[in-house]
N, C-alpha and C positions, 0 to 999 in steps of 0.2 A: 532611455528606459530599458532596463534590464527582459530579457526576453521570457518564456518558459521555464518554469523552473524545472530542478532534479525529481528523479523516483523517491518517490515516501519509500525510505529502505529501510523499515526496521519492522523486523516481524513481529506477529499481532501474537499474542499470549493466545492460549485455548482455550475453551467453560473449562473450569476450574472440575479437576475431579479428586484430587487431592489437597485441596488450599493452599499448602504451602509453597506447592512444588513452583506456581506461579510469577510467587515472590521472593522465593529465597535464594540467597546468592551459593555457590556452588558448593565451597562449605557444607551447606544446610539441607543439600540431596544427600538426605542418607541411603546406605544403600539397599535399606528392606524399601523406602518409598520407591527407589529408582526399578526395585524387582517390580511391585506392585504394579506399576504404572505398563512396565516391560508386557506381562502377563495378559494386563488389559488390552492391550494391544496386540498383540500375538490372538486374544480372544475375537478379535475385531470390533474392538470398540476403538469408535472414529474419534471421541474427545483426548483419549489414551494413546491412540495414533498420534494425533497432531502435538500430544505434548513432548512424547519420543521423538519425533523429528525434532523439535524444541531443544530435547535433550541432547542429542548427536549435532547440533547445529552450533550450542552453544560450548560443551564440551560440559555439561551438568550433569552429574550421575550418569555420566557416558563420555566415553574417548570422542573427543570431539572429530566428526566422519558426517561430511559433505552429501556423498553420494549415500550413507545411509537416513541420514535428513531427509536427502529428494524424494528417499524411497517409502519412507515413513508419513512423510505429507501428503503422496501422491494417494496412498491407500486412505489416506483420511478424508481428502478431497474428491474422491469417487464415490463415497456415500456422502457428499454435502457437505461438510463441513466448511465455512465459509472464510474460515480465517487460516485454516493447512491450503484452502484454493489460494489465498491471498496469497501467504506465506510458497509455494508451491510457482505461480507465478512471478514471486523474485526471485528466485531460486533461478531459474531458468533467465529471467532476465538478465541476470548477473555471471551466468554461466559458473554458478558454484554446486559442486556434485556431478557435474558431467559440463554436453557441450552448450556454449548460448543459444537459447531459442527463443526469437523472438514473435514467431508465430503460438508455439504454447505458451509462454510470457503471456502473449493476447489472450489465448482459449481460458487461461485459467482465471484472470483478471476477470475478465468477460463473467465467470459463472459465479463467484462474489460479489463482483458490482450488478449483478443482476439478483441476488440476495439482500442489497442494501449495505455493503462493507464500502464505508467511507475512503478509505485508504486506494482500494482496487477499484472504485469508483475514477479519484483520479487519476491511477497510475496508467489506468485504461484512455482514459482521455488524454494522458499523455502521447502515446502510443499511436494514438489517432493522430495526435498535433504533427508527431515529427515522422508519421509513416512506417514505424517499426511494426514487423508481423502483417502488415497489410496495406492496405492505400494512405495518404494521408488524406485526410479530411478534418478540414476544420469545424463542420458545423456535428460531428459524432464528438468530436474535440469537446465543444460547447457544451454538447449536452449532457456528458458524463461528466465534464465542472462542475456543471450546475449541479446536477442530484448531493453530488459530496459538499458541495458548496452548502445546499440547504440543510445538512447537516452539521453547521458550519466547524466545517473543515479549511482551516486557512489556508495551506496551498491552494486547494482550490478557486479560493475567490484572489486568490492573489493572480491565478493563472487565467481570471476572465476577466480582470482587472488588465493584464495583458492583453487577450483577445478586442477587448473595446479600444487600450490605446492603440493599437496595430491596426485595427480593423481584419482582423482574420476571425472569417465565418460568420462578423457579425457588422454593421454598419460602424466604421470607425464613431468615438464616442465618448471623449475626453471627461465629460462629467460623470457618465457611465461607472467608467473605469478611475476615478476617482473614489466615487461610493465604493465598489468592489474592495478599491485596494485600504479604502480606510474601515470596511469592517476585518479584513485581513488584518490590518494593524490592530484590532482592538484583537483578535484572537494572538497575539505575540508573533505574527512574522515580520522577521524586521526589513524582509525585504517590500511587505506592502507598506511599511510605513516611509521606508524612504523613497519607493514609487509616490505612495501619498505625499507628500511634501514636496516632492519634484512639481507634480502637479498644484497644487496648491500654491508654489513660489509662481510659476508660470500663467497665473490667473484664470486658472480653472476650479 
């Protein structure tokens, strides 16, 4: 049975303060929106913050710059904003913009998933599973699964679907971690669904 899965690594869009700029492909950043959005941001507005960083990250109505990304999220993520915090703690966890930290990786994950952002929910319980930025623990593991999980989030239940076959932080628990992995399969990860059938061949 396959272990823990990867970081949910793809950054979360911003509230929408312009419409387009959310969905259109690079093309489609013109450059009066890209002023617009710039202005917003330089005014400190945190939604205009984190789609700047968006913009320097992805290279969209802006030269695409790493370390202005980090800098552009971090100021959005220090007034709340819960998806530049998400976004802000990959950044860091991936060591892109500067150096890898996986202690603020944790800090900023931590202030998202204690928002309620599904993604930073699990990338935080990741964190916890394998010990990055602080101790490991499996049962903090567990429990930031869960939240994202009941939002379901399929990594998530794919990665308590783990926790039950393994028995880490939780009473090993093959029927368990079957249900897990087969709501996981119904949300399209294909790795719960070949965990599910793994278990399911093996008469569980």
């Amino acid at each position: 049975m396959k272990g823990i899965f990867k970081l949910a690594a793809v950054l979360l869009a911003c509230l929408p303060i312009l419409g387009p700029i959310h969905t259109a492909g690079a093309s489609e950043v013109t450059p009066a929106m890209a002023a617009e959005v710039k202005a917003r941001a330089e005014a400190g507005d945190a939604r205009a913050q984190c789609s700047l960083g968006l913009m320097f990250h992805a290279g969209q109505g802006a030269p695409q710059d790493y370390a202005e990304a980090r800098r552009w999220f971090e100021k959005s993520a220090t007034q709340g904003n819960r998806n530049a915090q998400f976004n802000l703690g990959l950044m860091y966890a991936k060591g892109q913009g500067g150096p890898q930290d996986f202690e603020q990786a944790r800090r900023w994950y931590g202030e998202a998933a204690r928002q309620g952002n599904a993604a930073a929910q699990f990338n935080l319980g990741l964190m916890h599973y394998h010990g990055q930025g602080g101790p490991r623990d499996f049962e903090q593991a567990r429990r930031w699964f869960e939240k994202a999980a009941a939002q379901g989030f399929a990594l998530a239940q794919c990665s308590l679907g783990t926790l039950y076959d393994k028995g880490h932080g939780v009473p090993q628990d093959k029927k368990t971690a079957k249900e897990w992995f087969r709501k996981a399969c119904k949300g399209n990860s294909r790795q719960g669904c070949d965990a599910y059938r793994q278990l399911n061949d093996a008469g569980f």
